[in-house]
Each structure stands twice: as structure tokens, then as C-alpha cells.
DOVOGU-634725 format. One record per residue (C-alpha): residue in three letters; y, z, x. Coordinates in steps of 0.5 Angstrom, whole numbers. Example, Ala and Ser with C-alpha at 12.3 -4.5 7.8 and 13.67 -1.06 7.14 Angstrom:
 code    yy    zz    xx
  ALA    -9    16    25
  SER    -2    14    27
! end
This chain:
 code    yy    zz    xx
  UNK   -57    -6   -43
  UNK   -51    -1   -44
  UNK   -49     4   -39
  UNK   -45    10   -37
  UNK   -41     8   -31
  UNK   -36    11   -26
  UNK   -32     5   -22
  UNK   -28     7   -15
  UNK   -25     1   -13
  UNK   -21    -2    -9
  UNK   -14    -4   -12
  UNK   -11   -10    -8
  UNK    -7   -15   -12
  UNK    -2   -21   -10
  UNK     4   -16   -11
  UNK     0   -10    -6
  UNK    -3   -16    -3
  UNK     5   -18     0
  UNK     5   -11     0
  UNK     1    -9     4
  UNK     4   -15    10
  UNK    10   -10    10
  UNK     7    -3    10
  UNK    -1    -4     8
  UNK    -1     0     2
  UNK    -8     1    -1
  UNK   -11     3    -9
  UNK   -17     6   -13
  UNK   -19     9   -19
  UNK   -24    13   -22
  UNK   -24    14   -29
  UNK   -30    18   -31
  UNK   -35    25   -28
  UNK   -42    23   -26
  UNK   -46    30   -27
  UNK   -50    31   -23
  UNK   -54    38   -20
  UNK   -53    41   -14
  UNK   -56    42    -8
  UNK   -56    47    -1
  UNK   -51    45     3
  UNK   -49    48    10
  UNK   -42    50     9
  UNK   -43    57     9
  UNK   -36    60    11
  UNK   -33    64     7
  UNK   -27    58     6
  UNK   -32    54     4
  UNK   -29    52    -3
  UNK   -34    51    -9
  UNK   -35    45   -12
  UNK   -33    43   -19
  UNK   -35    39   -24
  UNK   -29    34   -22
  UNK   -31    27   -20
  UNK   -31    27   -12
  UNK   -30    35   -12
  UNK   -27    36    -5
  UNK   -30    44    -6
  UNK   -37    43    -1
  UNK   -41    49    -1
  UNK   -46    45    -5
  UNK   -48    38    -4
  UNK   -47    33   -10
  UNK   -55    30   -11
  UNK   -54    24   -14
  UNK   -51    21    -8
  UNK   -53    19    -1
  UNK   -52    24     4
  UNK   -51    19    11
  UNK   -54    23    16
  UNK   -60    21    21
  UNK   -60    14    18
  UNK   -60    10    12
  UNK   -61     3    10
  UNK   -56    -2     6
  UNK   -59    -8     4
  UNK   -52   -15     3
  UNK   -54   -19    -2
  UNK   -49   -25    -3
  UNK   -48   -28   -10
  UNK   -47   -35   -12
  UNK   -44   -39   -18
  UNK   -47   -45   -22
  UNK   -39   -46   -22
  UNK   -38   -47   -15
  UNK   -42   -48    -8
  UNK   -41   -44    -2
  UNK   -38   -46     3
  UNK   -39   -41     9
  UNK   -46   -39    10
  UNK   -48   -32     8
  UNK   -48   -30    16
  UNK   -42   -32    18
  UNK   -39   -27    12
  UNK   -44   -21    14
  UNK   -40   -22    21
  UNK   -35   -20    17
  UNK   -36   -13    15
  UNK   -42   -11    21
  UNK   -42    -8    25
  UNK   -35    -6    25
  UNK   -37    -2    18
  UNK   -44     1    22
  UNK   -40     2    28
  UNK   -33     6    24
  UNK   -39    11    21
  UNK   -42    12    28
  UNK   -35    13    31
  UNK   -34    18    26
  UNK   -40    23    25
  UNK   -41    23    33
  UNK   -47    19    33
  UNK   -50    24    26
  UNK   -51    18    22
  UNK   -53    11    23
  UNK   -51     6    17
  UNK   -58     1    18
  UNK   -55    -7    15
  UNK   -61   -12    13
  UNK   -57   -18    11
  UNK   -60   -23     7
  UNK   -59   -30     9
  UNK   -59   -35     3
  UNK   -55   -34    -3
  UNK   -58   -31    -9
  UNK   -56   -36   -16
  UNK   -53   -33   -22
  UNK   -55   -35   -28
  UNK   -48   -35   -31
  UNK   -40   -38   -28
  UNK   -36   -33   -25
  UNK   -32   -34   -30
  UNK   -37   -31   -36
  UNK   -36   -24   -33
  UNK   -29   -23   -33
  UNK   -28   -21   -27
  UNK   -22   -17   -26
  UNK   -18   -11   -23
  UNK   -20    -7   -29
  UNK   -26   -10   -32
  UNK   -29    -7   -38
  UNK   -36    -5   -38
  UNK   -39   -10   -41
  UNK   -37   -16   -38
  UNK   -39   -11   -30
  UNK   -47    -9   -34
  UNK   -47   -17   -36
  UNK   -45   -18   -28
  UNK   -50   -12   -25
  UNK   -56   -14   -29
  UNK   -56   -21   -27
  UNK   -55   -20   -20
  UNK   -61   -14   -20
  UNK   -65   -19   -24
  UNK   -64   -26   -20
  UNK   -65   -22   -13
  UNK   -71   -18   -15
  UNK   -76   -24   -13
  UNK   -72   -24    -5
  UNK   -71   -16    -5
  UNK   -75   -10    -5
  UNK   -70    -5    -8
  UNK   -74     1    -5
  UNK   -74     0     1
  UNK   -65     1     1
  UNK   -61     7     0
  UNK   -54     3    -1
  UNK   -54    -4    -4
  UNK   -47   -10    -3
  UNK   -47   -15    -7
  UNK   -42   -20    -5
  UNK   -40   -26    -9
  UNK   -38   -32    -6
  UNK   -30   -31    -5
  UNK   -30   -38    -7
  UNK   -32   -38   -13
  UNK   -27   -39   -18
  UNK   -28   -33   -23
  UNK   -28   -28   -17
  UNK   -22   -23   -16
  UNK   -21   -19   -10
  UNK   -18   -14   -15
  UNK   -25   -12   -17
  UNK   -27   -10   -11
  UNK   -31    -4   -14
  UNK   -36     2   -12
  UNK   -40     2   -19
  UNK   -44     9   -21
  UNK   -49     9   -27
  UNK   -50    15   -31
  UNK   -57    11   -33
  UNK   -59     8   -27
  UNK   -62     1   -27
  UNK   -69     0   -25
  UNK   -72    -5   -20
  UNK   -78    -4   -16
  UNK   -79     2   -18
  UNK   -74     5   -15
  UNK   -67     8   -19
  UNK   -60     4   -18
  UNK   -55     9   -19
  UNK   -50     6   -15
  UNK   -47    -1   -13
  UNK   -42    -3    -8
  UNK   -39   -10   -11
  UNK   -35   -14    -7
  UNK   -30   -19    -9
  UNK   -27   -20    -2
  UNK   -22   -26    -1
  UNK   -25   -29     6
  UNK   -23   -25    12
  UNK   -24   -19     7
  UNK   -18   -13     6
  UNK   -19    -9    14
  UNK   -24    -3    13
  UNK   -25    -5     5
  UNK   -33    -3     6
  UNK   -32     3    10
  UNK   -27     5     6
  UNK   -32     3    -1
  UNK   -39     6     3
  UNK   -35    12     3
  UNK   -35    14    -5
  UNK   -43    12    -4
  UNK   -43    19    -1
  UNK   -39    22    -5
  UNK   -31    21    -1
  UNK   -25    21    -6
  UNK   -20    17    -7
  UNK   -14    20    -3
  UNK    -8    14    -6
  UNK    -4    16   -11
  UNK    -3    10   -17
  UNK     4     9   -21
  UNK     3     9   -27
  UNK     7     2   -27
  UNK     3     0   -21
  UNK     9    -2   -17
  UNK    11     4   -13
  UNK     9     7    -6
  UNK     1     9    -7
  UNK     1    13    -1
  UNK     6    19    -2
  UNK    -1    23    -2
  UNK    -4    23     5
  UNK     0    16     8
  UNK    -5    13    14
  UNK    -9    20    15
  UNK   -16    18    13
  UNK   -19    12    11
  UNK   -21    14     4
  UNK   -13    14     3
  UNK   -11     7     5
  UNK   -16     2     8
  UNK   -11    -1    12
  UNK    -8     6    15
  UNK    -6     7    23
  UNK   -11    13    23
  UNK   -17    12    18
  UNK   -21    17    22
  UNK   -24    22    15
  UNK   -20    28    15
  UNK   -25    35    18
  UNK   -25    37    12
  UNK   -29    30     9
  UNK   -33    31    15
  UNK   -36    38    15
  UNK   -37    36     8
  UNK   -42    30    10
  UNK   -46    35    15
  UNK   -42    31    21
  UNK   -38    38    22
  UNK   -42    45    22
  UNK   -40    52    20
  UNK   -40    53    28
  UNK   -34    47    28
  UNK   -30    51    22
  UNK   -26    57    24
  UNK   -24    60    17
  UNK   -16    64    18
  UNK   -16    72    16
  UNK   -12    73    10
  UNK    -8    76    13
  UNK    -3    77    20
  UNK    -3    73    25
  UNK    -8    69    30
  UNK    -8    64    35
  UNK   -14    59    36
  UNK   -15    53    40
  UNK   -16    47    36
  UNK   -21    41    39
  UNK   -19    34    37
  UNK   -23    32    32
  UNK   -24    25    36
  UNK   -26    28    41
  UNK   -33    27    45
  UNK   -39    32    41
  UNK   -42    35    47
  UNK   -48    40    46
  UNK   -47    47    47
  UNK   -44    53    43
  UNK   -37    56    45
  UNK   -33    50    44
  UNK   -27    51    40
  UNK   -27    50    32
  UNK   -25    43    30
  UNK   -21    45    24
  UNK   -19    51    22
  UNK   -18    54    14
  UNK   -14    58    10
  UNK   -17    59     4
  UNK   -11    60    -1
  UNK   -14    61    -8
  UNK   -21    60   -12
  UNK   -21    52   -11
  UNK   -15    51    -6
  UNK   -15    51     2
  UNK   -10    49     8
  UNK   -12    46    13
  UNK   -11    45    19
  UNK   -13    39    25
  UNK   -12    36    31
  UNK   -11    28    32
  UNK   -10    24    38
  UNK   -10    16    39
  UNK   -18    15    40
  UNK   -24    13    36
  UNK   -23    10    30
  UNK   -15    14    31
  UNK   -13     9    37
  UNK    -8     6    34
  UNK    -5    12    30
  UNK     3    13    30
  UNK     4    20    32
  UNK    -1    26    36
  UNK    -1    33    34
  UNK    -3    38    29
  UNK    -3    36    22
  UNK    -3    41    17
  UNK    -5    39     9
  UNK    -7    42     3
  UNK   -15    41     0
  UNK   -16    42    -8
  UNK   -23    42    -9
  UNK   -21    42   -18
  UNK   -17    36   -17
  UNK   -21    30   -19
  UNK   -21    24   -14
  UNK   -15    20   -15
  UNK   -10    25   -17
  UNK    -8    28   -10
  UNK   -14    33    -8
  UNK   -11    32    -2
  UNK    -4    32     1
  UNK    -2    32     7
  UNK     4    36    10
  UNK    10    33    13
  UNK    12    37    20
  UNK    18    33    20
  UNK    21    32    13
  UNK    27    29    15
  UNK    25    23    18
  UNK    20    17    19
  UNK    16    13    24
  UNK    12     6    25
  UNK    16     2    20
  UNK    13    -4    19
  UNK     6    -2    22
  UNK     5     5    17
  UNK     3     5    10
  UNK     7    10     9
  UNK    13    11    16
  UNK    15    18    13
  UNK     8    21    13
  UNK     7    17    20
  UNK    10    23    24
  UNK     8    29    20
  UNK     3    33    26
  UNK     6    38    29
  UNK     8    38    37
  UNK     8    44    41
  UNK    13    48    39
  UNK    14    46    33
  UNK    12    49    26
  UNK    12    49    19
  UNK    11    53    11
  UNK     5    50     8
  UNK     6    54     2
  UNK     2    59    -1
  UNK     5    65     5
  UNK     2    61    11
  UNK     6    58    17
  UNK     3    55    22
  UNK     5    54    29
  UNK     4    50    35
  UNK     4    54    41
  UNK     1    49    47
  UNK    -3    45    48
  UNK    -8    47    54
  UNK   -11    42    61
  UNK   -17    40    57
  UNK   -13    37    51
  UNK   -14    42    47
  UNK    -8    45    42
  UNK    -6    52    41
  UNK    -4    53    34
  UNK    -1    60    31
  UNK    -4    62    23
  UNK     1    67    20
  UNK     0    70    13
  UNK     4    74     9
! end
């Protein structure tokens, strides 16, 4: 049975694997459009970019229906695969330890306790008719070698696995198995869905991970199940810096990067940011606003400062404008302050719909820890200030007792 498919992946081979020793790099792809209707969002704002057609648009003025919105509480199932080439040698549990609950707790982390990712771990492994090696499995796997894979692991797990009781489903191979390449680490979206238990299977997360896994490789994969783009930037000859686009900043840009908090923006297109937490720049002149770090505690209440401010710059385009503190999912970032990037929401996933923006230029930090050290500093200190383009200039003029930062918006 053909199918129509979207693979978001991760990228991970022995080159980018040494790599990533040196400077934690990370890549992804995706190659096609899913369609998908739209449905009412809570972005309102006048900054709200609109959604477009592109894969993973980054506009956010409606949601994309197709794909799982984690608020409130989903449920993923984790169902580990083994060959009639190999035996497993590591329990399905001890391999689940693997991912939760620091997958589940990253999410909590990051929504402020708006969304709880609910794991049901299946225990025993389910049989592939097939050797791992009669899918060719790979870094760019064809089409038909993926729907051979996912119709056997659906078929052979049916008789275990109620399929409609969960919204995101892990399929893991044996990392032992010698046709597994942790290369094909992919999220596999279907045009036609398959169909088990009466329930549509529009999307996969197939897992290839060596064993221990990439760090943060589900977390970052569980985001393209809700729509998150890719933020690398792929060489045409796979043997340049992937990460000249956001550096550290925001998981799904690098799984290995000092500061995998999602940006403000992927969260106030989640729902885990409200309008009332987004402060849209006028167009013109000057203002002052107080910016709340984004990793800081949600306390109930109105009156608090926004969390991110926007300057829309054009029918698709937006600069916007963060906090970033060491805490949370960011404890281990390079550099405090504010960080400035540019937001495209007609650029497809994979191409740069993101860019952040380098305060400073002419320098670098966190050799050998960043994945990227000349974006490592780019927020900007207190009275410190940069050109983001289309007449916008932003300016950190203090930073107040309670941790809060001062920033100056100037449009010409």
C-alpha cells in the first residue's frame, strides 16, 4: 500500500555524529506539503503572521488540523521493534528509561504546565516479519522501503496495541539490529493515513537511535507531531555548518544545543503563550516595554509583562523579540539576555524560517560546548543594541529588581 509521505528527520551520520562531539550539530529535512484545513486559533494580535501553505508554516493565526495540538494531555504509545536477524539484548524498559520521563518532563518545562505528554510503554517487543536489513533502512529512505516498514510494524502490533486509545505513536527498532541506521531517525507524515483500530494513522515518529540515544532526539521529533519546523540549515553537500540559522537557540534547530528552550513565538503558536503574553510593537516611533524571561515561573493574574514582543515587518514576515535566562530547559545556555530574530511564516520548514540575530558580530562564546559559538552570544545586554532590519532597532535599556529587562522598539 502506497502512500503520500512528509519525513522530518533527524540527520545524524558518522561525520555529524564526530561532529557533534566537537560542536553538537544537528539536521533535518522535509520534502513535501501536508494539506490540511485550518482551524480557530487563539493568536489574534494584529502580529499574528497568517499561516501559509508551506510545510511547518510559522504563521499562527490559525492551527493546522491535522496535526495534535499538546495542550491539556495527550497520550503516546512506545512500541519497540525487533528482527528475525537479531536478538535484542536490552529490555524494552531499560531503552524507554532512555527517552522518558525527560521527554515528558522537557514539554512540562516548556508549556508552564499547559501540556502533559502521557507515555504508555509497551514492555515486550513486537516480531517484524522481515530482516531490518529488507527495508533499507537509511538516511534518505525511499518511500517504498518506509511504507513496507510501517505497515508491518502497524500490522504486527495491532494484536497488542489498541491504536485509538493514543495521539502520537513511537515505533522503535532494536538499536542492535544490523540493518538499523540511526541516520533514519524520522517523524513520517501520511497524505492517506493508515487505519488500525478504527482509528487514522496520520503521522509516525520512527526511531533508529543508537543505544543511549542523540540527547533530546524525541523531544526534538515529538515537536514536528505538533507542527514545529526545522530551524537547521542543511548543506547542499552535507558537510557544512547546519546550524548558521538559530545556533543553540530552541530545540527544534539543534537537539544538542545549550538552550533548547522553543522560541516564544513556537510557543504562542502552541497555546502555551496567550495573546495577553505578546506585545505587538507599533509601527512606528519609539517604545519602551518590560520583557519577562521566558523561563520564568507562569503565575495567575493579569498585569504581567508580555514575554515576547513582535514587530510585524511585511504580509509573512516578524521580528521578534525574547528574554533568555539560565533556567529550565535553558539552565545550561551560554549567554543571558535579549535575543532578537526574524520570523517568516512563507518559508518552509528546513529553509531558514527562522534566523536569529547576532548582537554581537564580531565575536563568538562557548567554544567547544555551543553548536554553533558565533551565535552563542547573540542576546543583547543592557545597554547594548542592534539593526534587525526592515527599520527596526532594538535597544536594552535595563534590566529591573525582579529580573525583568527593558527593551526600546524604534521604527523608522
Amino acid at each position: 500500500m502506497q502512500h503520500s509521505q512528509t519525513p522530518d528527520g533527524v540527520d545524524h551520520g558518522p561525520l555529524r555524529r564526530f561532529a557533534a562531539i566537537a560542536t553538537s550539530l544537528i539536521a533535518l529535512i522535509a520534502t513535501s506539503i501536508v494539506a490540511a484545513p485550518a482551524t480557530a486559533s487563539e493568536a489574534t494580535l494584529s502580529c499574528a503572521l497568517p499561516r501559509t501553505d508551506v510545510h511547518h508554516s510559522e504563521g499562527l493565526n490559525s492551527w493546522n488540523g491535522t496535526y495534535a495540538r499538546p495542550l491539556h494531555s495527550l497520550d503516546a504509545v512506545m512500541i519497540f521493534l525487533s528482527f528475525p536477524d537479531a536478538r535484542p539484548r536490552t529490555a524494552p524498559r531499560r531503552l524507554a528509561t532512555d527517552y522518558f520521563p525527560a521527554t515528558s518532563r522537557f514539554f512540562t518545562t516548556a508549556s508552564y504546565g499547559k501540556f502533559r505528554l502521557r507515555p504508555h510503554v509497551r514492555r515486550e517487543w513486537v516480531k517484524m516479519p522481515r530482516t531490518s536489513a529488507a527495508y533499507g533502512i537509511q538516511r534518505d529512505w525511499d518511500a517504498a522501503g518506509r511504507t513496507a516498514y510501517l505497515d508491518d510494524a502497524v500490522a504486527a502490533a495491532d494484536a497488542q496495541v489498541d491504536f485509538g486509545r493514543y495521539d502520537v505513536v513511537y515505533l522503535v527498532a532494536d538499536p542492535e539490529a544490523p540493518g538499523v541506521d540511526p541516520d533514519a531517525t524520522k517523524v513520517v507524515n501520511l497524505d492517506r493515513p493508515l487505519t488500525a483500530d478504527g482509528a487514522p494513522l496520520h503521522r509516525f515518529v520512527t526511531v533508529f537511535e543508537s543505544n543511549p540515544p542523540d540527547h533530546n532526539v524525541l523531544a526534538h521529533e515529538t515537536g514536528h507531531v505538533f507542527d514545529l519546523p526545522d530551524l537547521y540549515h542543511r548543506p547542499a553537500d552535507g558537510m557544512g555548518d547546519w546550524d548558521t540559522y538559530v545556533g543553540d537557540w530552541d530545540l527544534m534547530g539543534s537537539q544538542f544545543g545549550m538552550a533548547p528552550e522553543p522560541f516564544a513565538w513556537h510557543k504562542w503558536k502552541l497555546g502555551w503563550l496567550g495573546d495577553r503574553q505578546v506585545d505587538c510593537v507599533p509601527a512606528t516611533g519609539s517604545t519602551v516595554r518590560t520583557l519577562r524571561p521566558l523561563a520564568a515561573p507562569m503565575t495567575a493574574g493579569s498585569g504581567q509583562p508580555p514575554r515576547l514582543l513582535v514587530a510585524r515587518t511585511g504580509e509573512s514576515g516578524a521580528i521578534a523579540v525574547e528574554a533568555r535566562t539560565a533556567a529550565g530547559n535553558d539552565r545550561g545556555l551560554c549567554r543571558e539576555g535579549v535575543l532578537v530574530y526574524r520570523v517568516d511564516g512563507a518559508t518552509s520548514s528546513g529553509e531558514g524560517p527562522v534566523r536569529v540575530l547576532d548582537g554581537h558580530p564580531g565575536t563568538s562564546a562557548c567554544w567547544g560546548a555551543s553548536v554553533h559559538p558565533p551565535l552563542a552570544d547573540a542576546p543583547l545586554g543592557v545597554g547594548e543594541s542592534l539593526d534587525a532590519g526592515s527599520g527596526v532597532r532594538v535597544a536594552v535599556t535595563g534590566r529591573t529588581a525582579a529580573g525583568d529587562w527593558s527593551v526600546r522598539v524604534t521604527r523608522r
